[in-house]
C-alpha positions in Angstrom: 0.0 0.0 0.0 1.2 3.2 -1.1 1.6 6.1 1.7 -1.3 9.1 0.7 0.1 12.8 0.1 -0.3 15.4 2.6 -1.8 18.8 1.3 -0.9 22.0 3.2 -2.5 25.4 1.5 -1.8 28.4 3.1 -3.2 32.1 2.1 -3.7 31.2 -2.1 -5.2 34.0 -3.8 -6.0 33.2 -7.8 -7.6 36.6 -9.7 -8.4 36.4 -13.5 -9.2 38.6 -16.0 -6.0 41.3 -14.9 -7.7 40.7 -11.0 -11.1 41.8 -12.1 -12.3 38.5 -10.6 -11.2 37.0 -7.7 -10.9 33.1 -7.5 -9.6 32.0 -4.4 -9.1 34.6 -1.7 -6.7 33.7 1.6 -8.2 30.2 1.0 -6.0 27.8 3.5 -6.7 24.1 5.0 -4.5 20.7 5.6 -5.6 17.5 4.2 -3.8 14.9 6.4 -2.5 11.7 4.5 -5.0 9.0 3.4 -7.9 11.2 4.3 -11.3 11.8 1.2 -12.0 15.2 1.2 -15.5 16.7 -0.3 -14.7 20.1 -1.4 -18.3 21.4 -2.0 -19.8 24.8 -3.4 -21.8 26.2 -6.3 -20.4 26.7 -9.8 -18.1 29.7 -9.7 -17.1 29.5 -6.3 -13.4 28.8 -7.0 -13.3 24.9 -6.4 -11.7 23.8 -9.9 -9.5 26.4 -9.6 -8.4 25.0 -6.6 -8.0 21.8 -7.6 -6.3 23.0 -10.9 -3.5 24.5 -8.5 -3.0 21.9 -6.0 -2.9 19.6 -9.6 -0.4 21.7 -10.5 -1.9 23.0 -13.8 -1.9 26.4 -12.6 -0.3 28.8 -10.3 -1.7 30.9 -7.6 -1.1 34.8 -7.7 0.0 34.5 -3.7 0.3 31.7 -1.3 1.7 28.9 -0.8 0.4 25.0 -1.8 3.0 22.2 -0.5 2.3 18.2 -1.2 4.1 16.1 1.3 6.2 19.2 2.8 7.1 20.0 -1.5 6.7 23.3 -2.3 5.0 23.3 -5.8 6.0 26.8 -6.6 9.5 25.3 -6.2 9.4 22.4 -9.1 11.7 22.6 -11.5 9.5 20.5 -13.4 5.6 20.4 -12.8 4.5 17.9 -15.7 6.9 15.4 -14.6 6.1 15.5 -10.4 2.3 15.8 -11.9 2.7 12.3 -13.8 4.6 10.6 -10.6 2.5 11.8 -8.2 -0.9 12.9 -9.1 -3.6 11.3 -10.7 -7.2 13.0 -12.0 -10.3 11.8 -12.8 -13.0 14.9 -14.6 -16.7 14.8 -14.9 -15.7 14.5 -18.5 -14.0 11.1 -19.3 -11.8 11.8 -21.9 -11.0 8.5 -23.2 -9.5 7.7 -27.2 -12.9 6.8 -29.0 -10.2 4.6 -31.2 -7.8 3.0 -28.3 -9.9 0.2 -26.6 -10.2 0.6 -22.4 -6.4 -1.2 -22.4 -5.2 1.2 -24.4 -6.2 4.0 -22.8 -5.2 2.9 -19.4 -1.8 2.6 -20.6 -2.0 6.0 -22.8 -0.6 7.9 -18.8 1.9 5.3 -18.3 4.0 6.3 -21.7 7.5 7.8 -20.6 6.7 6.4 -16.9 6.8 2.3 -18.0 8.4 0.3 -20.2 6.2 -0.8 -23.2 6.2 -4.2 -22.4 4.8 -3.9 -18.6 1.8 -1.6 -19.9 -0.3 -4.2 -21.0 -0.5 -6.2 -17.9 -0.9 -3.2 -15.8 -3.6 -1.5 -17.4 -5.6 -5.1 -17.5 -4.7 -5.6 -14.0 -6.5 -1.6 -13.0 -9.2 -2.5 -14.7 -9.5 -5.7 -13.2 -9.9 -3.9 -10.4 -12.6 -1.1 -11.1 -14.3 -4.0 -12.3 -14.0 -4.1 -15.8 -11.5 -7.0 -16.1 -13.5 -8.6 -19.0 -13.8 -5.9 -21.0 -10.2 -4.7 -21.7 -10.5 -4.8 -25.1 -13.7 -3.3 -25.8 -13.3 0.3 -27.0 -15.2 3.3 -25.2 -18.3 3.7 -27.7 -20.0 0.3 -26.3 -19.3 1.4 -22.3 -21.8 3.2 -20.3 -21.3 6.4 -18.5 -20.3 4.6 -15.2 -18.2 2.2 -17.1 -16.1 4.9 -19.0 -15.4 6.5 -15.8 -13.9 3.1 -14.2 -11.8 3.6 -17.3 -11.0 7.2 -16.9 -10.4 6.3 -13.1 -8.3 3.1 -14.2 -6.2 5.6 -16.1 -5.6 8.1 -13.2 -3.9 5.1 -11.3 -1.3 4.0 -13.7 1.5 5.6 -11.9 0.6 4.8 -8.4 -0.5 8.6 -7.4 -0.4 9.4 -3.6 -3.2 12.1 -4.5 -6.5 11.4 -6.5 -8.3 14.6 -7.7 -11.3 14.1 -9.1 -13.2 17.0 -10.3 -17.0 16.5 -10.4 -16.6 12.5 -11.4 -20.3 11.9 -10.4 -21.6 15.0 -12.5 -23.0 13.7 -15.7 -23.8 10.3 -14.1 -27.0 8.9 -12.6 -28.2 9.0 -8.7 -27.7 5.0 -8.9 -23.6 4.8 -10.8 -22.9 8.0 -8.7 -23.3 5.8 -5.7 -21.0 3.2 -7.5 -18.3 5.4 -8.8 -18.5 6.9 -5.1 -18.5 3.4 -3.5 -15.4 2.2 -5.8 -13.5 5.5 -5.0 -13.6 5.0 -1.6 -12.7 1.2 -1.7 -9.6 2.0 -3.8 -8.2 5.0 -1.0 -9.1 2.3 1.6 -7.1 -0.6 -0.4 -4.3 2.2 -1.7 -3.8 4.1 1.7 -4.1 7.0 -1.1 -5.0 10.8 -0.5 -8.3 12.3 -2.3 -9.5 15.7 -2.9 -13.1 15.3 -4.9 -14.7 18.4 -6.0 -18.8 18.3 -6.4 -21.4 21.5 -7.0 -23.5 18.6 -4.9 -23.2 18.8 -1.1 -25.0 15.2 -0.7 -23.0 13.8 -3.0 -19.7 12.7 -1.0 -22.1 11.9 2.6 -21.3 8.3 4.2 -17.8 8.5 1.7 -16.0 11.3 2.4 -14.3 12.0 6.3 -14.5 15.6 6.1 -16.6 18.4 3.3 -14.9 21.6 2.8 -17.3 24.2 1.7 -16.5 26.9 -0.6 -18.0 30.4 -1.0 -16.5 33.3 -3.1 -13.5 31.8 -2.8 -13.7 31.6 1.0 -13.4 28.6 3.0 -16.2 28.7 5.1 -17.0 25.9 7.0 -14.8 22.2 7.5 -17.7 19.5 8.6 -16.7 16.4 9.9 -18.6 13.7 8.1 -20.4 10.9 10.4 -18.8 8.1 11.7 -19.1 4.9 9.1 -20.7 1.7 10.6 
């Protein structure tokens, strides 16, 4: 089992549009190792930018955001600590309509893998997420719920400490919502793994996640522990 990443942000600010609009304002929290954090809010209230900066597709405009006590304003080299140690799941699933599910597994593991492991490890993910007998079968004849096993195969090729996944439930059914939820949680329990999941729904991530941060304005206004699971 793999140790989960630690996430420490401390006073980010992120403006756009020459600071007409401000993001993320003083926004700081902790995310302690192995924990599934909700971050929860309406559209526009600064959560995907969040999760774009701790993802390390962006930078902030002042503050700091540190995974496991590493700086990322300090990387030399984003993409590659990205690939190594962060993996992302989207509401949209963005698979290769031409690869089959194999293939696209193995599409985040080019430059980290030698070709001739890739095959077995993709099947082997997607034996996991539950898809073992369909690793050949390309993403047209998969349902919504099954693409995003794929999608979330994919975001584990490398081993990532830290899963972001930014509204995975949002185009899905109540019902596979519940399963893509229920198979996220039983892959940070197996992995020891850190995630941060992003929803516009506060219901969502109840009985999965340990703690809901909620965003307003790009405030942090509330941390609510989540109950106790039987």
């Amino acid at each position: 089992m793999s140790a989960g990443a630690e996430i420490v942000v401390d006073g980010v600010t992120k403006s756009f549009e020459d600071g007409a609009v401000a993001a993320l304002r003083g926004v700081s929290f902790r995310v302690e190792p192995g924990e599934l954090v909700a971050l929860t809010g309406a559209s526009g209230s600064g959560k995907s930018t969040l999760l774009n900066l701790i993802g390390t597709l962006d930078r902030p405009d002042s503050g700091t955001i540190a995974i496991d006590a590493q700086r990322l304003d300090e990387l030399e080299h984003p993409a590659e600590y990205r690939a190594a140690t962060i993996g992302f799941v989207f509401q949209a699933h963005h698979l290769l309509p031409t690869l089959t599910a194999s293939e696209n597994v193995q599409v985040a593991m080019f430059g980290r893998r030698p070709r001739h492991e890739r095959p077995g490890r993709a099947d082997e993910l997607l034996r996991e997420v539950g898809l073992g007998a369909r690793t050949r079968a390309l993403p047209v004849v998969f349902s919504g719920g099954e693409r995003q096993r794929v999608a979330i195969a994919r975001a584990l090729a490398n081993e990532p400490r830290l899963l972001l996944a930014d509204e995975p439930t949002g185009s899905l059914d109540s019902a596979t919502s519940t399963q893509v939820l229920q198979l996220l949680d039983g892959l940070r329990r197996s992995r020891g793994m850190t995630i941060l999941l992003v929803t516009n729904d506060e219901d969502v991530a109840t009985g999965y996640a340990d703690r809901r941060l909620r965003l307003r304005d790009g405030v942090i206004h509330a941390e609510e522990p989540q109950p106790a699971q039987a």
